[in-house]
C-alpha positions in Angstrom: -6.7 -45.7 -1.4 -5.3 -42.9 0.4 -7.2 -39.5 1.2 -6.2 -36.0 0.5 -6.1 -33.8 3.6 -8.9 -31.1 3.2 -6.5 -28.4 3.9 -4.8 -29.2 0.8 -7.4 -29.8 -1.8 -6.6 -28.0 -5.0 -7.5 -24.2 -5.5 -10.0 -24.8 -8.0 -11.6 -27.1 -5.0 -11.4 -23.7 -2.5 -14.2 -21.3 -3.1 -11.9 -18.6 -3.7 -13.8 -15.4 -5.6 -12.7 -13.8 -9.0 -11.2 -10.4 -9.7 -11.9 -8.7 -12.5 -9.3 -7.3 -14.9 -9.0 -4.3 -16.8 -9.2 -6.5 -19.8 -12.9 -7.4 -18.3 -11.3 -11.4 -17.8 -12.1 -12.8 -14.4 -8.5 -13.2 -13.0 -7.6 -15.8 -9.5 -4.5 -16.5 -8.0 -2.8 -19.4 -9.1 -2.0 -22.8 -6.2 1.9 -21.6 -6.6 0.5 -18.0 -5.0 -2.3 -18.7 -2.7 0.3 -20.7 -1.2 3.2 -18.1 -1.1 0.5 -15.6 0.3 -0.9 -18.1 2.8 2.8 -18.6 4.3 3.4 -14.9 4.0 0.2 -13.6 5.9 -0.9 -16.7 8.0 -3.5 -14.4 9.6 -5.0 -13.1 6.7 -8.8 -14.3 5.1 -7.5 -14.5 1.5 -10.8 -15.6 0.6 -12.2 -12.3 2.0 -9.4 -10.1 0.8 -10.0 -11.1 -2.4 -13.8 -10.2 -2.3 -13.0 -6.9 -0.7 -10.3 -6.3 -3.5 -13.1 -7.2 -6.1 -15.8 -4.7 -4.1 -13.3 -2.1 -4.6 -12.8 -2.7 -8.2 -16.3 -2.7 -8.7 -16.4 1.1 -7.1 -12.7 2.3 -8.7 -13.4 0.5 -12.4 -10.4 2.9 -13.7 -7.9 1.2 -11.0 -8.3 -2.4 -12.3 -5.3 -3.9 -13.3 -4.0 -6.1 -16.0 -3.0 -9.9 -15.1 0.6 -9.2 -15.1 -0.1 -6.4 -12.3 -2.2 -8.1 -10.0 0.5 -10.6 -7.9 2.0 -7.1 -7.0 -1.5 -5.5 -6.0 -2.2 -8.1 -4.2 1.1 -8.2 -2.0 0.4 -4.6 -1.4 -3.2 -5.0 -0.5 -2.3 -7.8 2.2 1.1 -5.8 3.6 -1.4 -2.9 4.4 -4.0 -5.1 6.0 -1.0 -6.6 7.7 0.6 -4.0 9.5 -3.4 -2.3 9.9 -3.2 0.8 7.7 -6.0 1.2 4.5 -3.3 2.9 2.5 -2.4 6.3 2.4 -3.2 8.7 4.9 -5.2 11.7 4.2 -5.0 15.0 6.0 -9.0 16.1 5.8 -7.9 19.8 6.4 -5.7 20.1 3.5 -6.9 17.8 1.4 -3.7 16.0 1.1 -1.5 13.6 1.3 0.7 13.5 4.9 4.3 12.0 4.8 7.4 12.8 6.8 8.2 15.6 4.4 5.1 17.8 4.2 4.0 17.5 7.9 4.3 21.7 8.4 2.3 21.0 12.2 6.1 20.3 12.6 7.5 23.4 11.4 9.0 25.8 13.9 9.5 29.4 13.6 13.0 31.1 13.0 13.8 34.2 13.7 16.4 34.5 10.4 17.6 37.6 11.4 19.8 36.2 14.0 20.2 33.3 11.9 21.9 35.5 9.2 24.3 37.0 12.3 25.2 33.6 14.1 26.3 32.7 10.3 28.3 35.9 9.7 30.2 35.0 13.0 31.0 31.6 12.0 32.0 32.9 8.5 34.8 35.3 9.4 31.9 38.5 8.9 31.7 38.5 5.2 28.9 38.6 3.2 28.2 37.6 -0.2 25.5 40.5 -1.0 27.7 43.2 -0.4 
């Protein structure tokens, strides 16, 4: 008779934890994704990722997802843990979100004055609200 490895025992044999939906229905990953995910972020603990991502359901209720949404959630859940950031990044002072486009510790000042002249030069001297 010939043994099955214990690395690949079936995922109903792995202790993996449930999530629960917003439907209230406990939802795990199927053997077709633990193994796509296990390939994709060797490093990771699924196991404990999926625990964490069930804590924080538990505290956000109103950010549960349905079944169909939770192969994406999950994919963005480990890409974050993967490259070490806990999602978005929030500027205490403002109260907001920082990206590339609202970063105004960035912003220089211009004196638009001589903006407005070094334009007229280029422009043959005209101006359009004369």
């Amino acid at each position: 008779m010939c043994k099955t490895p214990s690395n690949s025992r079936n995922l109903q044999d792995r202790d993996l934890p449930s999530i629960t939906l917003i439907t209230e229905k406990e939802w795990r990953p199927s053997e077709k994704e633990f193994r796509e995910w296990s390939n994709s972020y060797p490093d990771a603990d699924l196991p404990g990722e999926l625990r964490r991502m069930e804590d924080w359901f538990q505290k956000h209720p109103d950010r549960r997802k349905t079944e169909r949404g939770m192969h994406t959630f999950v994919k963005v859940w480990l890409d974050q843990k993967k490259r070490g950031s806990s999602g978005r990044s929030h500027n205490a002072n403002r109260g907001r979100y920082q990206n590339a486009f609202n970063d105004f510790s960035l912003r220089q000042e211009y004196d638009f004055e001589e903006l407005e002249a070094d334009l007229l030069r280029t422009s043959g001297g005209t101006s359009t609200n004369e």
